[in-house]
N, C-alpha and C positions, 0 to 999 in steps of 0.2 A: 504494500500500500504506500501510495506518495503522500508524503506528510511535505505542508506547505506552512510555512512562517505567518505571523502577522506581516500585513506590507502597509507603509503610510506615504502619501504623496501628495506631493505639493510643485508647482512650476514658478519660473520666472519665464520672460522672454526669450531668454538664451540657454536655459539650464531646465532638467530634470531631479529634482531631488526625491530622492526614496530612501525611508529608513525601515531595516526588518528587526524584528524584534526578536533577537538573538543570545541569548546570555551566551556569552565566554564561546565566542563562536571561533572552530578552528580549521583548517582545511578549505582557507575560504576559495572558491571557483566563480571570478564575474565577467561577462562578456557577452558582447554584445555583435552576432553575426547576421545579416540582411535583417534588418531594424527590428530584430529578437534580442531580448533580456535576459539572458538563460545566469541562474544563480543557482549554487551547491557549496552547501555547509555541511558543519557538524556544529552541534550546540544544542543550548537548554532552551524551548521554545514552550510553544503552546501545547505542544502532547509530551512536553519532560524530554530528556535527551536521547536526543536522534537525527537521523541525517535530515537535513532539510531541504527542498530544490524545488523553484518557481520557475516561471516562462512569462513572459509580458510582449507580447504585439505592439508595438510603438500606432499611434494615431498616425503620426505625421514620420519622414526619415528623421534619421539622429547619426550622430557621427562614431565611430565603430570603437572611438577612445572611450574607456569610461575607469571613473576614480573610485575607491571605494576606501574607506576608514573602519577598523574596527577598536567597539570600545568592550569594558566590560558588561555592557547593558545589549549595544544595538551594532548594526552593521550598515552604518550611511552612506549612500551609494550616489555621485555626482556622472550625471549622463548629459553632455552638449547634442543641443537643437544640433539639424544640419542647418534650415534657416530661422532666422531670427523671428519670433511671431509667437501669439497667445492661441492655444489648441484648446478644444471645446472639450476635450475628454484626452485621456492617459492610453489608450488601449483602442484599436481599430475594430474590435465588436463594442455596441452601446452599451450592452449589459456587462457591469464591472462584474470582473471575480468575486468571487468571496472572501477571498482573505486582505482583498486591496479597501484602503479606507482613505479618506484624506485626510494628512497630516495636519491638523488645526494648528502647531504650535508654530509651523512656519508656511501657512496656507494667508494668499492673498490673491485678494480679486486684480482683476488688468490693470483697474488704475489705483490700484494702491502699490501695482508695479512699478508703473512708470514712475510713479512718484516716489517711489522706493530710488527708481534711477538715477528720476534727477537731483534728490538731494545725494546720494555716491555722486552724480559727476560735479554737484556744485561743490563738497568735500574735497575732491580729487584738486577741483580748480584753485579751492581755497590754500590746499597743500601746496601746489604747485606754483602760487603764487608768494609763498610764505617762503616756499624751496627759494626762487629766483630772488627774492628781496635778501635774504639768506644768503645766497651765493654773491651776489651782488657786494653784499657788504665787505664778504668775506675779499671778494679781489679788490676793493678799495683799501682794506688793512693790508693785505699784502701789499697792493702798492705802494702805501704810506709807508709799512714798515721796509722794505726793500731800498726806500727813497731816502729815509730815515737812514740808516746803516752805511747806507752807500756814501751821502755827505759825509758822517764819520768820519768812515775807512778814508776817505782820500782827503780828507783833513788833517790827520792821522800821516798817512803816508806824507805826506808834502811834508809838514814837521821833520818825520823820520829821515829821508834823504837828502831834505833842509840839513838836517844837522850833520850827517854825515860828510855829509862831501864838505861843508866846511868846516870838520874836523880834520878831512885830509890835505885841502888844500890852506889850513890856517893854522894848523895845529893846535897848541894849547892855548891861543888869543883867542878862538872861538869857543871857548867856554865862559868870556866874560861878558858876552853880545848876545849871548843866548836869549834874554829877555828882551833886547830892541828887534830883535829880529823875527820871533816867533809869536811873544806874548798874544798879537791884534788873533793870530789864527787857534791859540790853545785858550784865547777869553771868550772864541765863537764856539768850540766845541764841548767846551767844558760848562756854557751854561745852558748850551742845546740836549748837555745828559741829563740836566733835570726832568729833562722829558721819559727818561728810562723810569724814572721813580713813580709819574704819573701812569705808565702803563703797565708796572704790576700793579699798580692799586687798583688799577677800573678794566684791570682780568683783557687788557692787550693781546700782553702775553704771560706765560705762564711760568712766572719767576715770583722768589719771594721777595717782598717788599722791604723788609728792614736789611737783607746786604745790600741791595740794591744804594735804597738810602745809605748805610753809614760809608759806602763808596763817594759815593756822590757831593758828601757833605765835608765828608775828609778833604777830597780833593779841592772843591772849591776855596773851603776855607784855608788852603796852602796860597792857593793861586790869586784868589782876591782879597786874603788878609794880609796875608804875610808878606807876598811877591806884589802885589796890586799897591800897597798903601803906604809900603818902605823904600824909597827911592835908594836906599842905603843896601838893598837887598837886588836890586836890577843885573848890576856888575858880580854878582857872587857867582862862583863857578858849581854849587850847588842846583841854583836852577837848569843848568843842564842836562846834571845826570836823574831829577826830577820830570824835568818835559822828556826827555828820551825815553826812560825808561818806561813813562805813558804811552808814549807812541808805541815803543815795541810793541808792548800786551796789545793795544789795541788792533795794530794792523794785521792781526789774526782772530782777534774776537768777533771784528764788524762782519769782517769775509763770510767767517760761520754761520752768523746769524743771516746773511744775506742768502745762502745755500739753503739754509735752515726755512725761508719765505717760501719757497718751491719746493719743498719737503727733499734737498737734493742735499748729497754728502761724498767730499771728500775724505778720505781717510786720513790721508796725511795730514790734514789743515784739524778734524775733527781729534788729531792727537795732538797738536799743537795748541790747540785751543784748550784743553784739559791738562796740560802738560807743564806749558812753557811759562807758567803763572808759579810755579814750586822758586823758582831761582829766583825771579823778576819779581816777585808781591813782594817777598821780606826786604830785598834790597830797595824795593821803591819805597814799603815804611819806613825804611832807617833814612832814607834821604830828603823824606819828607821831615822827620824827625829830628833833623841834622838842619834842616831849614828852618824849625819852631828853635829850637836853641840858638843858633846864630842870632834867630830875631830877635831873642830876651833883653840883650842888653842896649836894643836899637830903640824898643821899648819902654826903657826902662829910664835912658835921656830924652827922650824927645819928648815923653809922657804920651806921646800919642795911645787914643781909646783909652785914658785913662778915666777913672770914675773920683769928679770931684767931691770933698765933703764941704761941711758949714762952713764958713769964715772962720768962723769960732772955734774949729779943730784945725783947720788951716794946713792940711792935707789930702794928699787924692792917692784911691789905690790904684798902683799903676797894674796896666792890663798883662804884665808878667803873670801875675797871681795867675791868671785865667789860663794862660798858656801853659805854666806848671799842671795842670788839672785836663787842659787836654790832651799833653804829654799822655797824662795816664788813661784818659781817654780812648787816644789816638794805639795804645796797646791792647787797650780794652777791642776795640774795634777790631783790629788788624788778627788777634783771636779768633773771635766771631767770625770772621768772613774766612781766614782760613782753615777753621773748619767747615764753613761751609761750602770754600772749595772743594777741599778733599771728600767731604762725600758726593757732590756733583762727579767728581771723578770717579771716584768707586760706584756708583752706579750707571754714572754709561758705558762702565770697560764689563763691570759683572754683565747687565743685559746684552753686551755685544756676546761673551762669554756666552753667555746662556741660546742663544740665538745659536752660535757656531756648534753647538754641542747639538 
């Protein structure tokens, strides 16, 4: 005796949907040969567990693909129209099977179709709209950021080979010119990084916010306190190995991040970039460091920034004090960031690691 399933169904436009009611059905067999349905299971049905196996006559043609899902409940079977259109009945005799019912739970009339459709294509539009507004933005930050990096870097470089070549062709007299010569171009880059600090804050990109900043803060405060405000401090051959040792780091950092806008990587550059900061950070703290001390006693006569008192104490504290305190600061800082070098580093060399394994 053929033992036949519950069957439920329901249409769209473009689709046939049939769910059988099948517990823990296994052995499933579905397919669909000159517009016949033919299905064969095993499972827990309506007459307890046994083989089960239906046949369905299509109304209208259908297409010879068909999907089919099993859960532990049922056996959801997805059957494509061959054309797209609303059919008056499931089965090309009028008189349904017996065991076929229509699916209430996802049964809908023609126009609660179509209008089923068109809010899918005004979602789809919505998405799709939202996508290109989305992509949109996204290649304007890329541009920005690409545009951003690239002034940098060749800010940066000109500096770099600036100093260079007139270290070769000047010798040790261009260590005392450093500041007439560079400063207009390291006071343009150096206050265009403050723009680094705004864009981890407002998720640019995706760096932390406080090395960013005590970079940023450090640096300025060398260059527009110290070197900026001390005419006594222009001729020093500290400022040299200060801008230089800036530009090194940088004419590999900007490069990176510019590669980095186009999701593209050098290897060589992406080791230099995690690398070449071990030598170059501690030596650039100490010279920065070397440039706060020098300044102390520059300070300390001219009184310049210092804070006056009453008349009536008839003394000012000179802005040394301040500078002693960012000394320790400025160690304080140059800590923090080099550890947070070093795990920048150990984590893009481990997931390169982990990737190559």
């Amino acid at each position: 005796m053929t033992l036949t399933p519950l069957v439920y169904w329901a249409q769209r436009h473009e689709e046939i949907y049939l769910r059988v009611e099948l517990t823990d059905a296994q052995n499933i067999d579905v397919h669909a040969h000159e517009n016949v349905l033919h299905f064969r299971a095993q499972g827990h049905g309506a007459k307890g567990q046994n083989d089960y196996n239906f046949s369905l006559e299509f109304y209208l043609p259908v297409k010879p693909g068909v999907s089919h899902k099993s859960t532990q409940r049922q056996v959801n079977i997805t059957v494509q129209k061959e054309q797209r259109g609303w059919w008056e009945r499931l089965t090309t005799q009028e008189r349904k099977p017996v065991f076929l019912a229509p699916d209430f739970d996802r049964w809908l009339d023609e126009s609660d179709a179509e209008m089923e459709i068109r809010e899918k294509e005004e979602k789809k539009n919505r998405l799709k709209t939202s996508r290109q507004k989305e992509e949109g933005f996204v290649s304007l930050k890329t541009g920005y950021l690409f545009t951003y990096n690239l002034v940098q870097f060749l800010g940066f470089s000109w500096m770099f080979v600036n100093m260079t070549v007139r270290l070769f062709i000047f010798g040790q007299d261009s260590l005392y010119d450093t500041y007439h010569t560079m400063s207009d171009v390291m006071f343009f880059c150096q206050t265009l990084a403050v723009l680094e600090v705004l864009h981890a804050a407002f998720g640019v990109v995706q760096t932390s916010v406080f090395p960013t900043l005590i970079q940023v803060v450090a640096r300025n405060f060398v260059l527009f306190i110290i070197f900026g405000s001390l005419e006594e401090m222009h001729n020093r051959p500290v400022v040299f190995f200060v801008f230089y040792l800036w530009s090194i780091i940088e004419i590999f950092r900007y490069p990176f991040y510019m590669l980095g806008c186009f999701n593209t990587e050098w290897k060589p550059l992406t080791w230099l970039r995690y690398t070449i900061w071990m030598p170059l950070y501690p030596l650039g703290a100490l010279s920065e460091a070397v440039a706060v001390i020098q300044s102390i006693p520059i300070f300390d006569k001219t009184k310049l920034l210092s804070i006056p008192h009453p008349k009536a104490i008839g003394t000012s504290v000179s802005f040394s004090y301040f500078l002693y305190v960012y000394l320790a600061l400025l160690f304080l800082g140059f800590s923090l960031n080099l550890r947070h070098l070093y795990k920048q580093r150990t984590r893009r060399f481990r997931t390169k690691k982990r990737k190559a394994n």
